[in-house]
DOSE-452292 format. One line per 8 residues: number of its first residue (from 0); their letters; for each residue x, y, z of C-alpha. Coordinates in nm, 3 decimals. Last residue first. Example, Ala and Ser with C-alpha at 12.3 -4.5 7.8 and 13.67 -1.06 7.14 Angstrom:
% DOSE-452292
1> SA> 1.367 -0.106 0.714; 1.230 -0.450 0.780
//
This chain:
% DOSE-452292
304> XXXXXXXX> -9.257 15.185 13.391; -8.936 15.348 13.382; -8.818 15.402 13.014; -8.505 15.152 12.951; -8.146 15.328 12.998; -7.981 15.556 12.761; -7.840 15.766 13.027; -8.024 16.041 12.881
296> XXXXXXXX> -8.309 15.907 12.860; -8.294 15.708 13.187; -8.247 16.092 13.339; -8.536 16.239 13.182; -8.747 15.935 13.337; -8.631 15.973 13.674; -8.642 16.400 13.634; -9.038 16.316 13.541
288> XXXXXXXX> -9.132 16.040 13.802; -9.367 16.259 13.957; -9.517 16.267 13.592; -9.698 16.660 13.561; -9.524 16.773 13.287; -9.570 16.447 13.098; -9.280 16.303 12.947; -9.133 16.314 12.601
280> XXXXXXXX> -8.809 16.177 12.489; -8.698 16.349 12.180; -8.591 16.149 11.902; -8.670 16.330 11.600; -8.763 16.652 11.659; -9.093 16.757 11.473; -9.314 16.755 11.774; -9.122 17.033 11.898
272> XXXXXXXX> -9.270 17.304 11.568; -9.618 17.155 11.667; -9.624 17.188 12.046; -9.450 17.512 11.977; -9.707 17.675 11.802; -9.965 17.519 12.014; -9.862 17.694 12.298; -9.801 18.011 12.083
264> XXXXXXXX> -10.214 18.024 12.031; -10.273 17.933 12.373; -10.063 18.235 12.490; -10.239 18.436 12.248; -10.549 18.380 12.432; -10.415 18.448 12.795; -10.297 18.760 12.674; -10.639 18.856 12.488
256> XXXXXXXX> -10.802 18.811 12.849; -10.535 18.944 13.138; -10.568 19.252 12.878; -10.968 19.230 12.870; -10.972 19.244 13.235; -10.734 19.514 13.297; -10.881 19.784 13.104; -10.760 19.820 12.723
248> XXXXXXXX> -10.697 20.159 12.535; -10.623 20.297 12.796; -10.233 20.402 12.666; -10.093 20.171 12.993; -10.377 19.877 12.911; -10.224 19.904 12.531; -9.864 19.865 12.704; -9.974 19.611 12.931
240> XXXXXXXX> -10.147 19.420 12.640; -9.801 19.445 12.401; -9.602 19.332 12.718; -9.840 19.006 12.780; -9.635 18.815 12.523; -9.354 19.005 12.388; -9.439 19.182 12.151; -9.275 19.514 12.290
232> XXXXXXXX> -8.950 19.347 12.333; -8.949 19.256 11.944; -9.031 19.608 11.809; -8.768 19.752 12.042; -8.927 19.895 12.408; -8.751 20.268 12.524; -8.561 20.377 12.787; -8.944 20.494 12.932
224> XXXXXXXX> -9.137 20.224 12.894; -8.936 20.000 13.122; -9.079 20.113 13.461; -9.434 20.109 13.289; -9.346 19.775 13.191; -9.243 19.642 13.509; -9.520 19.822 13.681; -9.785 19.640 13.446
216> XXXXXXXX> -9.625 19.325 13.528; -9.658 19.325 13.887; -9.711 18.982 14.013; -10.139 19.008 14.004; -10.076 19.088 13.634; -9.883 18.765 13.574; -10.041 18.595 13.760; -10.352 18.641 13.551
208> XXXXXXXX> -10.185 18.542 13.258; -10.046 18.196 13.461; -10.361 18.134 13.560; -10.498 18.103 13.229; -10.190 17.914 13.102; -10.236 17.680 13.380; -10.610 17.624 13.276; -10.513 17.527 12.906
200> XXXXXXXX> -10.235 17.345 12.991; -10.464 17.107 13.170; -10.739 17.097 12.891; -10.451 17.046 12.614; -10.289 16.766 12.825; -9.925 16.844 12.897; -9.610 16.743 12.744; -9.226 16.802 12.827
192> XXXXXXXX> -9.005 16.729 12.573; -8.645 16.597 12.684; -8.367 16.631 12.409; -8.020 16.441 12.387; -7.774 16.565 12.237; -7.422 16.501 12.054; -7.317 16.805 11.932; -7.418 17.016 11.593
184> XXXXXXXX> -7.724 16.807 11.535; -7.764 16.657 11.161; -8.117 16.620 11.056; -8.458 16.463 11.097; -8.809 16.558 11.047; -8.688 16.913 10.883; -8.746 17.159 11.065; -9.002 17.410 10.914
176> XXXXXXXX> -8.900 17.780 10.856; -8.693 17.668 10.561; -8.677 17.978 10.358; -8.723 17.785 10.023; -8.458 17.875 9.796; -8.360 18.136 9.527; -8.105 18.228 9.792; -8.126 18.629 9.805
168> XXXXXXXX> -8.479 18.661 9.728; -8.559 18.336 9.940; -8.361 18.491 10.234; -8.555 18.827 10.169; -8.882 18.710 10.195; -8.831 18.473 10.507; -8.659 18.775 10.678; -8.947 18.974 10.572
160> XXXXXXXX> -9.216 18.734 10.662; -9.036 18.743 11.014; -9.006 19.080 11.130; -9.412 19.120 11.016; -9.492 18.822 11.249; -9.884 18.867 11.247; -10.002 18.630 10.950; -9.778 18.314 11.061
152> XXXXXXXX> -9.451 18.185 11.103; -9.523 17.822 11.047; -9.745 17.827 10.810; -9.602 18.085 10.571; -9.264 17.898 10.604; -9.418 17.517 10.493; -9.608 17.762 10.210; -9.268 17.839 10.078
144> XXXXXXXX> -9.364 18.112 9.746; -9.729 18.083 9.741; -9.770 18.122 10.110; -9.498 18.413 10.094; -9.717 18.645 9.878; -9.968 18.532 10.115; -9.800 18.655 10.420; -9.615 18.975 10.331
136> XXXXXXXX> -9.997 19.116 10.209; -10.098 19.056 10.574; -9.815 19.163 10.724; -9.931 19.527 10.665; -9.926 19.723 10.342; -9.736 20.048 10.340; -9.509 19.954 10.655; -9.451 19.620 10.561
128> XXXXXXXX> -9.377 19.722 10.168; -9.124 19.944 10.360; -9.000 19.669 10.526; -8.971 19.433 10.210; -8.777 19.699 10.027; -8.550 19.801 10.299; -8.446 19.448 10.323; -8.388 19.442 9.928
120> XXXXXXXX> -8.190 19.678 9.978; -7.975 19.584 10.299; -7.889 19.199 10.174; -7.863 19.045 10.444; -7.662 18.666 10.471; -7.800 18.349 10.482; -7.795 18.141 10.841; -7.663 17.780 10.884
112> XXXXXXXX> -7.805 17.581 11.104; -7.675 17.202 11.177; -7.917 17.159 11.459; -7.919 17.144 11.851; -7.793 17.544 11.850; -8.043 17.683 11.578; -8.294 17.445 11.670; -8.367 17.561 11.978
104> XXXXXXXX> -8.343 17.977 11.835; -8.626 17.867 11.633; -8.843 17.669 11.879; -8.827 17.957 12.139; -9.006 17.739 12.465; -8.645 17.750 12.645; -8.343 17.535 12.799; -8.047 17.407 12.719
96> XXXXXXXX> -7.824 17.193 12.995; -7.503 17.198 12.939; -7.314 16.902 13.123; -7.029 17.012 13.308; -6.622 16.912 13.215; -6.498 17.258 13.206; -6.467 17.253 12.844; -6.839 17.148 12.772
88> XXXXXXXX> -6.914 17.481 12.991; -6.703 17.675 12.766; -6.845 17.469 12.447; -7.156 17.532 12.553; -7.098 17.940 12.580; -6.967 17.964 12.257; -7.264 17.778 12.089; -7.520 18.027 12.268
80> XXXXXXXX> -7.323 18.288 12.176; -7.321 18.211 11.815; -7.667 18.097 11.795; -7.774 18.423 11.960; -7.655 18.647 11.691; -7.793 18.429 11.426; -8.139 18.400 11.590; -8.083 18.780 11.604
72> XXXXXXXX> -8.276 18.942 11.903; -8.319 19.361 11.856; -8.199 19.615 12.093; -8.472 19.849 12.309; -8.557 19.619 12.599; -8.140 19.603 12.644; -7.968 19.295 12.596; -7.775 19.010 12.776
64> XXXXXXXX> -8.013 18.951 13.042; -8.003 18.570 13.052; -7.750 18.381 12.843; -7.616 18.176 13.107; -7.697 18.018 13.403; -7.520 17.875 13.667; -7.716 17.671 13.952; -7.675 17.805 14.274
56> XXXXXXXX> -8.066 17.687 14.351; -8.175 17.951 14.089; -8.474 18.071 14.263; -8.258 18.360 14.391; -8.144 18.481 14.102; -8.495 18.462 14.013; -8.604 18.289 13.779; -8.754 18.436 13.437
48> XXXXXXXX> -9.143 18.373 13.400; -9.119 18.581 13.060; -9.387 18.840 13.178; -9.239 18.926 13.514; -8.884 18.929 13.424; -8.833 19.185 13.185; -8.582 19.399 13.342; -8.265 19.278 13.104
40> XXXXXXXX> -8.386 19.106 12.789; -8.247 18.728 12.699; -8.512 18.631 12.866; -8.742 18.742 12.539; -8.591 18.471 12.359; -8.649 18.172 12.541; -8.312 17.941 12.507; -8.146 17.984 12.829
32> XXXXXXXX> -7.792 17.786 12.874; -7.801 17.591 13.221; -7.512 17.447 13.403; -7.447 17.083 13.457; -7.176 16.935 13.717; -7.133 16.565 13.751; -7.074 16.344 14.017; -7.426 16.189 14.028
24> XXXXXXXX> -7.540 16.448 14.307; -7.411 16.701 14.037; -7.665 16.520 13.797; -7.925 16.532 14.036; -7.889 16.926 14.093; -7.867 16.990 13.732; -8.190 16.742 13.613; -8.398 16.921 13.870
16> XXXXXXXX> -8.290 17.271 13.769; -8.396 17.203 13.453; -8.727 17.010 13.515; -8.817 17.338 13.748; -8.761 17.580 13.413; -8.935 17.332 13.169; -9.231 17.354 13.383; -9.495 17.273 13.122
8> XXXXXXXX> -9.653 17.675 13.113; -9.476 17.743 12.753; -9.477 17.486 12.522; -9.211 17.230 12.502; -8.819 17.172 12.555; -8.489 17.060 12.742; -8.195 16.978 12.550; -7.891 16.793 12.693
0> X> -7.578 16.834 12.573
//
């Protein structure tokens, strides 16, 4: 398996399609298993930089509009499907090729994840302590309980400090938000990181936000507003700022603005939760020689110079 990730804005999509099409010139078929989390939702194309069908150069992919705006993700959910659907394409005798910016849901194909169970009280609990007193409060309890968790999910990520919560309620253990530096894949892989300069991302994640606007993204949500957005849909990045820009509370300048902004922010989220897999092979997202060098990594040749 081959694993292609980084931050958001480094062309992981284009590398993808790239590696496929030279790989089938090589004799061998690849197909491409999506790994972003908010392309797994149907109609929300514009704000997730989802290809086209057309865009897709023939090229299968999988795991692309598989759920309504209004259903919730499960990491553990999509690991299963995910894992399914590589072994299908594994069993056909094409490469898989997986693909996406969502560090989590990554790492819980490449790595030896395992997922703890619910428990529906003390879920309630945690939500309804949420509800009453913000993420905020959810956050430092959970600093002094697993502050390698705290960290890396954050203040804002109310879905998340409860899950982290509740798994160390149930387990007694740490929730384990951090990968460790090394550990046990599930199938042979090998993992390309893209990189970009922090001043060149920067500007491409500017323009990107922008784009995104100028491409239509208000209409798209306004279009999906009405069957209803689910908690993690509607934080989607961008969607949350066309939805306050929808209720006027925002005009278009200041949405383009504070999306751009928390772009950065997740940028550098996944720069750091990337940087922790051992053994990636990282090329710049702008190297001509980019698909060369991905494929001497996987081929196990010597770096091109």
């Amino acid at each position: 398996m081959i694993a292609v990730v980084g931050a958001t804005g480094t062309g992981k999509s284009a590398l993808s399609l790239d590696l496929a099409e030279r790989l089938a010139a090589e004799g061998t078929p690849a197909e491409i298993v999506n790994a972003d989390a908010m392309q797994l939702y149907r109609g929300m194309d514009i704000g997730t930089a989802k290809l086209r069908p057309e865009e897709r150069r023939g090229i299968p992919h999988h795991l692309l509009d598989v759920l309504a705006p209004s259903e919730e993700a499960s990491v553990a959910a999509y690991q299963t499907a995910a894992r399914d659907t590589i072994d299908a394409i594994a069993g056909r005798g094409a490469i898989p090729i997986l693909v996406g910016g969502s560090g989590l849901y990554v790492s819980s194909v490449v790595y030896d994840f395992r997922f703890p169970g619910t428990d529906a009280g003390i879920r309630a609990r945690l939500e309804a302590e949420l509800a009453e007193r913000g993420p905020g409060a959810l956050h430092a309890r959970l600093s002094g309980l697993d502050p390698a968790a705290a960290s890396g999910i954050g203040p804002h990520n109310g879905r998340r400090l409860v899950r982290a919560l509740e798994v160390i309620e149930i387990t007694g253990e740490p929730f384990g938000a951090g990968l460790p530096e090394e550990g046990a894949t599930w199938r042979p892989t090998v993992t390309i990181g893209l990189r970009s300069e922090r001043s060149v991302l920067v500007e491409r994640l500017e323009r990107r936000a922008a784009g995104m606007w100028r491409d239509g993204l208000l209409d798209e949500v306004a279009a999906l507003r009405p069957a209803g957005l689910g908690v993690t849909a509607s934080r989607a990045m961008g969607y949350a700022l066309a939805l306050a820009q929808l209720d006027g509370l925002l005009d278009v300048a200041a949405a383009i603005e504070q999306t751009a902004a928390l772009t950065r922010r997740y940028a550098r989220r996944q720069v750091g939760w990337f940087r922790r897999y051992a053994g990636t092979a990282w090329i710049d997202a702008d190297d001509a020689h980019r698909v060369d060098r991905a494929l001497a990594a996987m081929h196990g040749r010597a770096p091109i110079a």
